[in-house]
C-alpha positions as CSV (number, residue, x, y, z in Angstrom):
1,X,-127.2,-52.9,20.5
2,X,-126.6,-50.7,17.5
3,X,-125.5,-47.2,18.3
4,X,-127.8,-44.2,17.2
5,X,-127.3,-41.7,14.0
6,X,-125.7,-39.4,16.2
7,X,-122.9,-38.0,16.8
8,X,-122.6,-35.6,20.3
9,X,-121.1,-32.9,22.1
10,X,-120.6,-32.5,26.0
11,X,-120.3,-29.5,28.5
12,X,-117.1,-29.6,30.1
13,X,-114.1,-31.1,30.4
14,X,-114.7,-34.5,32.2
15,X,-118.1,-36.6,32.1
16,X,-120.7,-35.6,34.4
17,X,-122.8,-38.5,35.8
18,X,-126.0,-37.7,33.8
19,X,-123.3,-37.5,30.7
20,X,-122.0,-41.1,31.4
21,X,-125.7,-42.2,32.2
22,X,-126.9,-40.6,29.0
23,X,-124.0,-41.8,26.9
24,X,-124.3,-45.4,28.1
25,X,-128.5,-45.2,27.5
26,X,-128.6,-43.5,24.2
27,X,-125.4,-44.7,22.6
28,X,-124.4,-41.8,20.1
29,X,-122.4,-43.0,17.0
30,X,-119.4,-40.5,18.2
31,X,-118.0,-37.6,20.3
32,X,-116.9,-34.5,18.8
33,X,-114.4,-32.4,21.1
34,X,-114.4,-28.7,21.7
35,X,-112.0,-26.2,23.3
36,X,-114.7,-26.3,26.3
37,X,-113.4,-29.4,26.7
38,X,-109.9,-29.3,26.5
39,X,-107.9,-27.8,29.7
40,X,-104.6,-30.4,29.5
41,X,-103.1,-33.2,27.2
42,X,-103.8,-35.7,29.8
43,X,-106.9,-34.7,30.7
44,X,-108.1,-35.3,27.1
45,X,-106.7,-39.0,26.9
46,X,-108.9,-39.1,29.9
47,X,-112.1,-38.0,28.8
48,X,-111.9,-39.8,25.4
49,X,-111.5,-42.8,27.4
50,X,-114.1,-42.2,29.8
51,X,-116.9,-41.7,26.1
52,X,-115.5,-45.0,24.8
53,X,-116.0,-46.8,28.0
54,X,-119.6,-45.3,28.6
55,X,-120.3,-45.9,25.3
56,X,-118.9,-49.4,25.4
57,X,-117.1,-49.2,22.5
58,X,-113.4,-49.3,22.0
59,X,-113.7,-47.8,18.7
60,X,-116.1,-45.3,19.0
61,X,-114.7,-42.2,16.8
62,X,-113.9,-39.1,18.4
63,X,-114.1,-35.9,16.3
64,X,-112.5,-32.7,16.6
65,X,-112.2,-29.8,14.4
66,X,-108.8,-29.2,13.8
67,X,-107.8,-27.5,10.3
68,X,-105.4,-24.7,11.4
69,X,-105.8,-21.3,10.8
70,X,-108.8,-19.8,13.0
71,X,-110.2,-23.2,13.4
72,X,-108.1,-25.3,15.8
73,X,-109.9,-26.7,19.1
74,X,-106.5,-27.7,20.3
75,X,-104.1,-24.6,20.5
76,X,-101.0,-23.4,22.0
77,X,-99.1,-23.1,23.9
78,X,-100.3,-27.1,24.9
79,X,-100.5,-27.8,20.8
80,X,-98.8,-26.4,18.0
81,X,-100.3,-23.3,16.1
82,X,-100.9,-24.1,12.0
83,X,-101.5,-22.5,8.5
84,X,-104.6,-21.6,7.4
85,X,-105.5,-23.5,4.2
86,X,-105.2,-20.3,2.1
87,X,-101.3,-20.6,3.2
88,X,-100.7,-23.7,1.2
89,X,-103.1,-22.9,-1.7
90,X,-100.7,-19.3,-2.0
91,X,-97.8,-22.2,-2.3
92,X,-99.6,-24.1,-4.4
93,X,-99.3,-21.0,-6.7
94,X,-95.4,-20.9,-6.7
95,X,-94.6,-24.5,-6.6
96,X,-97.3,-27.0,-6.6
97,X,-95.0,-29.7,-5.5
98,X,-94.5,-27.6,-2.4
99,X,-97.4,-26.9,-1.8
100,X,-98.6,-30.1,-2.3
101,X,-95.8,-31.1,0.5
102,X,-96.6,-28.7,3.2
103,X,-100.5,-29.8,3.3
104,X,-99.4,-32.9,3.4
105,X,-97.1,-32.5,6.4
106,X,-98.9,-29.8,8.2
107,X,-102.2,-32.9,8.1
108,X,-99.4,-35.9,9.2
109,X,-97.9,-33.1,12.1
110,X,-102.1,-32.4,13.3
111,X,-102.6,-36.5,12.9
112,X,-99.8,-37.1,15.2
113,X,-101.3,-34.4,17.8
114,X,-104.9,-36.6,17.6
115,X,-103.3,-39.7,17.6
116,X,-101.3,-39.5,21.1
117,X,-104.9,-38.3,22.4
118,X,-106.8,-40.8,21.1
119,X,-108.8,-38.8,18.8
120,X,-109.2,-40.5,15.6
121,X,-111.2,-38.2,13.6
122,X,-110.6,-35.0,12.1
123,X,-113.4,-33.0,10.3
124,X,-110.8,-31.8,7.4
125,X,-110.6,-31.7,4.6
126,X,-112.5,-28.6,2.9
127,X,-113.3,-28.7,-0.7
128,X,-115.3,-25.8,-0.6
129,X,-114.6,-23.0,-3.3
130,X,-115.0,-19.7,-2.3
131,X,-116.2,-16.9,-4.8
132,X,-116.2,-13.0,-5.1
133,X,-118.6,-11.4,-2.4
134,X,-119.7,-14.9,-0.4
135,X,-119.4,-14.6,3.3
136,X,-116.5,-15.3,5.1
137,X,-117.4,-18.1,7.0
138,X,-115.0,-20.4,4.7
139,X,-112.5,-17.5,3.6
140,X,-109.2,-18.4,4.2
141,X,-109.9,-21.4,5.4
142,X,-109.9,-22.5,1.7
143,X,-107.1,-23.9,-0.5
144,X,-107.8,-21.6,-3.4
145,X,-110.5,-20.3,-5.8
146,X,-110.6,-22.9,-8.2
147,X,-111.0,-26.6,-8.2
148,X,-107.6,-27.6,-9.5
149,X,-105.9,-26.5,-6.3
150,X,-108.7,-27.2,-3.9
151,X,-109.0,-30.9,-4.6
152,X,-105.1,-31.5,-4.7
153,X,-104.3,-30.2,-1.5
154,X,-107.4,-31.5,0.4
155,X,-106.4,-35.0,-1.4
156,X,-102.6,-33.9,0.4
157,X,-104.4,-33.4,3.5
158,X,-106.8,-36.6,3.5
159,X,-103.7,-38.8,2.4
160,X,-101.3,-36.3,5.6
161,X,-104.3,-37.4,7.9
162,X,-104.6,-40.8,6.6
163,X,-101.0,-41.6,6.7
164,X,-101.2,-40.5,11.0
165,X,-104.3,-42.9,11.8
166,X,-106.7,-40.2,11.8
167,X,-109.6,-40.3,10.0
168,X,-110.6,-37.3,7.6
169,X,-114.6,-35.8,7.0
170,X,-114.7,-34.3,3.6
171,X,-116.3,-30.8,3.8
172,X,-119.2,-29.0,3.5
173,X,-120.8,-31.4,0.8
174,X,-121.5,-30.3,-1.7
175,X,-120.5,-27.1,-1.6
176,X,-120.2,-23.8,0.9
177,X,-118.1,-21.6,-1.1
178,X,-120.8,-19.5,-2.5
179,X,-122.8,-18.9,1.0
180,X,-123.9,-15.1,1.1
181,X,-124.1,-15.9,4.4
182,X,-122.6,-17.2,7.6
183,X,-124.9,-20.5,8.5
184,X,-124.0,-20.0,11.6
185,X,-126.4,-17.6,12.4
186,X,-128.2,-17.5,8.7
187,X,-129.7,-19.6,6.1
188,X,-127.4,-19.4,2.5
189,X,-129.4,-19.4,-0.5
190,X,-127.4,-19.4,-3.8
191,X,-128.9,-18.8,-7.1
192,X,-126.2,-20.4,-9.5
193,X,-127.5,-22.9,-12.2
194,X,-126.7,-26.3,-11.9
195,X,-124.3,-26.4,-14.6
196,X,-122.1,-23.6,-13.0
197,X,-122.5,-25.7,-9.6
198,X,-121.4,-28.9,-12.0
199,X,-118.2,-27.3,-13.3
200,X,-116.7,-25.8,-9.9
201,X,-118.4,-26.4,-6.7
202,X,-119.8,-30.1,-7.2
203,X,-116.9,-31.0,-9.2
204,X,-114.2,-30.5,-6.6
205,X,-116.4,-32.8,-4.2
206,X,-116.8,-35.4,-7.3
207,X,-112.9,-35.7,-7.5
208,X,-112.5,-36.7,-3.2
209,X,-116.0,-39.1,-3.4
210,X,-114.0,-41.7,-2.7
211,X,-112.8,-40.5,1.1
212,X,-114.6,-42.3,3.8
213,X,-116.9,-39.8,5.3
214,X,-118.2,-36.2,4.5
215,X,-120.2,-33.2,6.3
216,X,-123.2,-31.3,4.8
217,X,-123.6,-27.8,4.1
218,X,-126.4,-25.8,5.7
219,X,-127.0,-24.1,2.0
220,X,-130.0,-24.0,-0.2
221,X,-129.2,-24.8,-3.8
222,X,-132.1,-22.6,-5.2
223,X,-131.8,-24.0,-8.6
224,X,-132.2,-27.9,-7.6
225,X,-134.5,-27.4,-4.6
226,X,-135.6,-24.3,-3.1
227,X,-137.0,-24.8,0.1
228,X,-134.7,-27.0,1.6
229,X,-130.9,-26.7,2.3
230,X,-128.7,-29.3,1.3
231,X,-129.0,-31.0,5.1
232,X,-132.2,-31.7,4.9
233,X,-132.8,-31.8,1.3
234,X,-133.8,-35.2,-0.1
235,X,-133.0,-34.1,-4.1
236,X,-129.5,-33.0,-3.0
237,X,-128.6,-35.9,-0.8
238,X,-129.9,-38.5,-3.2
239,X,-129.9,-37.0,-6.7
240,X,-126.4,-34.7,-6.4
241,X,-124.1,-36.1,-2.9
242,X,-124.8,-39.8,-3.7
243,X,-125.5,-40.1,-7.5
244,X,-123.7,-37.1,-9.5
245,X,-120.8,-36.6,-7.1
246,X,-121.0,-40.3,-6.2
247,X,-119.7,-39.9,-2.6
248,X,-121.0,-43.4,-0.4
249,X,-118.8,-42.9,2.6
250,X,-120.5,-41.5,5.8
251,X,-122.4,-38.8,5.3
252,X,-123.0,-36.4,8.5
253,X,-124.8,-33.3,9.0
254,X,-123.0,-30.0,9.7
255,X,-124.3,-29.2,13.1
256,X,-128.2,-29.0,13.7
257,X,-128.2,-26.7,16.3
258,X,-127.0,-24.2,13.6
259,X,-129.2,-20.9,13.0
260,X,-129.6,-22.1,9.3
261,X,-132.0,-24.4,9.9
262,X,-135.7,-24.6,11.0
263,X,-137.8,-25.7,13.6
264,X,-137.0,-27.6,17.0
265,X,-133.7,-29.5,17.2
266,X,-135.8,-32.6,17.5
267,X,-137.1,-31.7,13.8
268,X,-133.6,-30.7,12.0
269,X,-132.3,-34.0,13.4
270,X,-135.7,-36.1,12.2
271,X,-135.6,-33.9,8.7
272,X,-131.7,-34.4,8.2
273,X,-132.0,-38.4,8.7
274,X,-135.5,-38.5,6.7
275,X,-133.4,-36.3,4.0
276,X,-130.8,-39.3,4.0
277,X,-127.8,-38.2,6.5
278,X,-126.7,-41.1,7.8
279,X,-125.9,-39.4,11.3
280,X,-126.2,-35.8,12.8
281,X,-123.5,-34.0,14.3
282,X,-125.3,-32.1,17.4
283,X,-122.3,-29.6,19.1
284,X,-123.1,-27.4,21.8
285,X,-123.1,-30.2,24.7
286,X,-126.2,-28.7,26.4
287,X,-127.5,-31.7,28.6
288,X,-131.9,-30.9,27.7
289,X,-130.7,-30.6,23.8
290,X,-128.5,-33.5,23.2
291,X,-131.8,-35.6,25.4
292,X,-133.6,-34.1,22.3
293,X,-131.6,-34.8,19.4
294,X,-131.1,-38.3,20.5
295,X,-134.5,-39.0,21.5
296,X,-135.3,-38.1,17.4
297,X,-133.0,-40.3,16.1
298,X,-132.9,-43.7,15.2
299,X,-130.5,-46.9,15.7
300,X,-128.0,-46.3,12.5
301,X,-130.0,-47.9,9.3
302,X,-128.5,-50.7,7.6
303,X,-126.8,-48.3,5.3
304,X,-125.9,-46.3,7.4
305,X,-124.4,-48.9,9.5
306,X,-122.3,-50.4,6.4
307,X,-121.0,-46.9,5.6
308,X,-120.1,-46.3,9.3
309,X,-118.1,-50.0,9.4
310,X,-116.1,-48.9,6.7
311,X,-115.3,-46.0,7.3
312,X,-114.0,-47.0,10.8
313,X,-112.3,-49.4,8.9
314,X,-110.3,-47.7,6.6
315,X,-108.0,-46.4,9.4
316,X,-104.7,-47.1,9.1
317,X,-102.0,-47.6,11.8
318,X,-100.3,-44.5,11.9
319,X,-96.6,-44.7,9.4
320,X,-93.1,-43.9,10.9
321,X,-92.9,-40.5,11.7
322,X,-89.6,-38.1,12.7
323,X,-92.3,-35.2,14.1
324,X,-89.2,-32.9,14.6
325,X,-88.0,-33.1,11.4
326,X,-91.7,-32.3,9.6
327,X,-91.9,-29.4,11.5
328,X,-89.0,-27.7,10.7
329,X,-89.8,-28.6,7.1
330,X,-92.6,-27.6,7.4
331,X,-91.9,-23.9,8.6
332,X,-90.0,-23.6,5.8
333,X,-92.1,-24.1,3.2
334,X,-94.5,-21.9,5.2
335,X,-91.6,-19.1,5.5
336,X,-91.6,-19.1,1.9
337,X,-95.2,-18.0,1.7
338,X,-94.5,-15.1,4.1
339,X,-91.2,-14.0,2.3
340,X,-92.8,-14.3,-1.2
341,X,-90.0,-16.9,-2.5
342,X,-90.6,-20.3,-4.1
């Protein structure tokens, strides 16, 4: 049977017997992992293997977000600690070429971390562009303020991730980098005409359409449609995500139990798949709400399914790799930041 357009948390760090029941009964397109679920290397290997098995497929992807900086669900002292984005755009500034080459290893050095876990997805790159007074919410997790920088190191990262077997999600299509707010707890509206939104926000998302799979934003484009956000938004997904950007990979929404959006989780998820996601990302692993968000979703549609195919298919066995050797590279080029030399 064909999974569903979902993609779920869990609660803890093994599979509970409801989980496995629900798992093997619902059949969610993926698993994304959390630090609530991580306690030891082997224990993850575990649990990844336990979804696939419940799920009853070998190739189910697991997610994790895992960008460095203050977002990193795998941390030391089991995993290595990395730069913030902003670290490699301030390169980027100096040399570009080295810049360029610490994105790229610091994205092979995280792949390598996934891979030996079995996690084959990582929600990364960001191609968001932050301006002047918007929220912090992307901050420094951005690789500059302008669309030059942004879309050569997230292409760095995509090809880093690409290059270790792990899959990358393009992110927050098509744009977060003006949000006012945090949509974590709030709903973004931003006011900027569509020509502004053309020439910097959409326009670093047009240049990485090609990648295999991408992540709404919980933001309202006011100017294009003001009622819905860009998750549940019909115009944007159809009119600006697929036809101006031109992105066809998987398109996921950012996580529907999110204060941004509306109504009961079983509506976000209806609205975001109506709107034209072809699967929602549901996080938090409570056992009564992922019942809910899968129980509104249907079996992946036929685009959906062709997108999702692909996608899984575009991972590449992961290269030859000397991991010592890109580290201490890489904490070079990073010491170089820190001691203002290029």
């Amino acid at each position: 049977m064909s999974s569903k357009a979902f993609i779920t948390g869990i609660a803890g760090t093994t599979l509970t017997a409801d989980e496995r029941a629900f798992l093997r009964e619902e059949r969610p397109w993926g698993l994304i992992l959390f630090k609530r679920n991580i306690a030891a290397k082997d224990q993850v290997s575990d649990l990844v293997e336990e979804f696939r098995a419940a799920v009853g497929r070998m190739d189910a992807p697991v997610l994790i977000d895992q960008e460095g900086g203050r977002v990193q669900r795998l941390q030391p002292p089991l995993w290595p600690a990395y730069p913030a984005g902003a670290v490699f755009g301030r390169l980027f500034r100096k040399d570009s070429a080295k810049g360029l080459r610490a994105a790229s290893l610091a994205a092979r050095l995280i792949a390598a971390d996934l891979d030996e876990l079995g996690i084959d997805v990582d929600c990364l790159p960001l191609a968001d562009v932050p301006v002047p007074g918007a929220d912090n919410v992307i901050g420094d997790r951005a690789y500059g303020t302008s669309v030059e920088p942004v879309v050569a190191i997230a292409r760095a990262v995509a090809d880093g991730l690409g290059e270790g077997g792990v899959l990358p999600v393009l992110k927050h299509i098509p744009g977060h980098g003006r949000a006012p707010v945090d949509s974590h707890h709030l709903l973004p509206v931003v006011d900027t005409a569509r020509a502004e939104l053309e020439r910097t926000d959409f326009a670093a998302f047009r240049k990485l359409a090609d990648l295999p799979m991408a992540m709404t934003a919980h933001v309202i484009f006011s100017t294009l449609d003001s009622a819905r956000p860009a998750t549940t938004s019909a115009t944007m997904i159809a009119e600006v995500i697929r036809r101006y950007i031109g992105f066809d990979g998987l398109l996921m929404s950012d996580d529907v139990s999110m204060k941004a959006l509306r109504g009961s989780l079983a509506e976000r998820s209806r609205a975001a798949i109506d709107a034209g996601c072809d699967v929602v990302l549901y996080c938090q692993g409570l056992f009564a709400e992922m019942r809910e968000v899968a129980g509104s979703v249907p079996p992946l549609s036929a685009a959906a399914l062709r997108r999702a195919t692909a996608a899984v298919a575009s991972r590449r066995t992961p290269s030859a790799f000397d991991r010592g050797a890109a580290r201490n590279e890489l904490e070079r080029l990073v010491a170089m930041v820190d001691e203002g030399t290029s």
